[in-house]
Steps between C-alpha positions, in 0.01 A plus 500: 500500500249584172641895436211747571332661190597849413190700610432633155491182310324361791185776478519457127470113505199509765325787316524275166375199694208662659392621169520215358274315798302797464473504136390053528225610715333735296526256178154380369433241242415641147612860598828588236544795731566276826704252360744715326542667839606188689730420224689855446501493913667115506727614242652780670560303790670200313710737359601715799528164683713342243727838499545487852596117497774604251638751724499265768369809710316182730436086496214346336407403864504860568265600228263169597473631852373809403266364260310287760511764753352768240260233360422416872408900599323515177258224600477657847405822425284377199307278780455804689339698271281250392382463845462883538306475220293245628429664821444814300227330271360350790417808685350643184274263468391503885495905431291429190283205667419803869434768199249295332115644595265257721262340384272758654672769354501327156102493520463837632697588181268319269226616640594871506567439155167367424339804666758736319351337152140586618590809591660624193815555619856318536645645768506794794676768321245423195233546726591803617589678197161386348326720780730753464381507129145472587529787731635729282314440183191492711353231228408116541815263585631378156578137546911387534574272218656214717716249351243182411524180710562216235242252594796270587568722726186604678466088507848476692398792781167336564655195538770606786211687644282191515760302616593713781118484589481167516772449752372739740158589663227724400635769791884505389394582131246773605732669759749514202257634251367809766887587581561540070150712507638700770794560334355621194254743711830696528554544128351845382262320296200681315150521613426212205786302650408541858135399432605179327734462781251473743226298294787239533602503860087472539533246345717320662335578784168368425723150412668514843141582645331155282822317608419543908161497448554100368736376716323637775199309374725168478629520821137528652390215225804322684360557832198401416583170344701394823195599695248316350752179446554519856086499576428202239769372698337535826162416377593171308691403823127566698334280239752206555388507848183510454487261286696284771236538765210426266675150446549420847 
């Protein structure tokens, strides 16, 4: 029977091996720091290995044993956290992917942004300090110096926007457009503000308006072209037959 390893020795030798594993994971090609790590690490085991070999303290069969079965929870536990971190990344992205905005929301955004611009302001708190400002100087709004869409820019929102119209109908786009203007009512915006404000919701209004008006007229220029394709129908059919009875 193999004698059992004194506990000390035994602690010593697994807390030099696991190190060393440790110390081989973390190496990296080209990094001085890494490599010199694994090395003093290996070294310190040889040596406490060879030490304890020499005081015949256990077999070599002992010392493989516990090499495998250290090497073998090392693995283990370095497949579970790998898979924990897996899972973990996964459900960040799926966290990241749910917090993302709609597309709806994304256009609402760009649009509201687009207003914003016209209005001369950047955001709500802006807005509100401006007619704060205005109030209490009792003098004509001074204009916010906004930060300057790069034309790169301006090209990439009207873009999105444009593409977002395209892929959905007249109606979806305007309902989005009179929620942002409704929003933006809210705002303590100045008289100045609030008059532009509602040249452009008239605006879109009158658009809406044009936009029923003509597909109102194409549905009864649909009708109509059914109706009178079903009459020539009916009166070439009459002519055939008359036709008939006149060669008879």
């Amino acid at each position: 029977m193999n004698p059992v390893l004194e506990k000390d020795r035994e602690t010593q030798l697994k807390t030099s091996y696991l190190t060393f594993l440790q110390a081989h994971e973390k190496e990296k090609p080209q990094d001085i720091d890494s490599m010199l790590a694994r090395v003093n690490a290996e070294n310190d085991y040889v040596m406490l290995k060879s030490n304890t070999l020499k005081e015949k303290q256990f077999t070599p069969d002992q010392l493989k044993g516990m090499e495998n079965e250290l090497s073998h929870q090392f693995q283990a536990r370095k497949q579970a956290q790998e898979k924990d971190r897996f899972q973990e990344d996964y459900k960040q992205e799926v966290l990241e992917v749910m917090q993302q905005p709609s597309e709806e929301t994304q256009y609402k955004q760009l649009f509201k942004q687009s207003l914003l611009a016209q209005l001369g302001i950047s955001d709500e708190k802006d807005s509100s300090k401006e007619a704060k400002k205005e109030a209490e100087s009792e003098k004509a709004p001074v204009e916010k110096q906004l930060k300057q869409e790069t034309p790169q820019e301006k090209e990439q929102r009207l873009a999105k926007m444009k593409e977002f119209e395209q892929k959905h109908s007249f109606d979806k786009v305007y309902k989005l457009k009179k929620e942002v203007l409704e929003e933006l009512k809210e705002l303590n915006l100045t008289d100045s503000q609030r008059e532009k404000l509602t040249k452009l919701e008239k605006a879109l209004d009158t658009e809406k308006e044009d936009h029923d008006k003509q597909k109102k007229e194409e549905k009864s220029q649909n009708g109509f072209t059914k109706f009178f394709a079903r009459n020539n129908g009916a009166l070439s059919l009459k002519k055939r037959k008359e036709e008939q009875e006149i060669e008879r």
